[in-house]
DOPAKOL-76063 format. One record per residue (C-alpha): residue number from 1; y, z, x. Coordinates in nm, 2 decimals. Example, Ala and Ser with C-alpha at 12.3 -4.5 7.8 and 13.67 -1.06 7.14 Angstrom:
PT  1  -0.45  0.78  1.23
PT  2  -0.11  0.71  1.37
***
This chain:
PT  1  1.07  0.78  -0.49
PT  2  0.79  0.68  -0.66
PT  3  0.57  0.34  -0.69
PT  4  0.25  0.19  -0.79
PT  5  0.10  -0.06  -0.60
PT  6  -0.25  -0.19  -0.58
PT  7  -0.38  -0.33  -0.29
PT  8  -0.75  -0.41  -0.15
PT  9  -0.89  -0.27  0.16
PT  10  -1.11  -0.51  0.34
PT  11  -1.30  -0.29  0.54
PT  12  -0.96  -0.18  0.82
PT  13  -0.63  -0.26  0.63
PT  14  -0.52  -0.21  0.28
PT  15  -0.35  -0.53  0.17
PT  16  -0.04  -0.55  -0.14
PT  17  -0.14  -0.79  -0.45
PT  18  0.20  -0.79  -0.51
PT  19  0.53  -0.80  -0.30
PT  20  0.56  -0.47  -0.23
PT  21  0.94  -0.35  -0.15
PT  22  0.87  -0.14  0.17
PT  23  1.00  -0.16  0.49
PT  24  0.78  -0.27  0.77
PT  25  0.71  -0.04  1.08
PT  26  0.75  0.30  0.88
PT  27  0.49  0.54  0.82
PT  28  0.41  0.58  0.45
PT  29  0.23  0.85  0.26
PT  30  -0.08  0.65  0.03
PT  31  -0.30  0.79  -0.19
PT  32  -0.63  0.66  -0.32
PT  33  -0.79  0.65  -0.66
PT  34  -1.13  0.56  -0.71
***
């Protein structure tokens, strides 16, 4: 499955504008477009 999320980084964690339907505590695969 697939989703788009934004998010900021603050300098050590990346953090969801929106709710973001994920499950805590599981490894997930991010990639980042500049």
């Amino acid at each position: 499955m697939t989703q788009t999320r934004y998010a900021t980084y603050d300098g050590h964690v990346f953090t969801p504008e929106n709710d973001a339907d994920l499950l805590p505590d599981r490894c997930y695969s991010i990639r980042v477009e500049i």
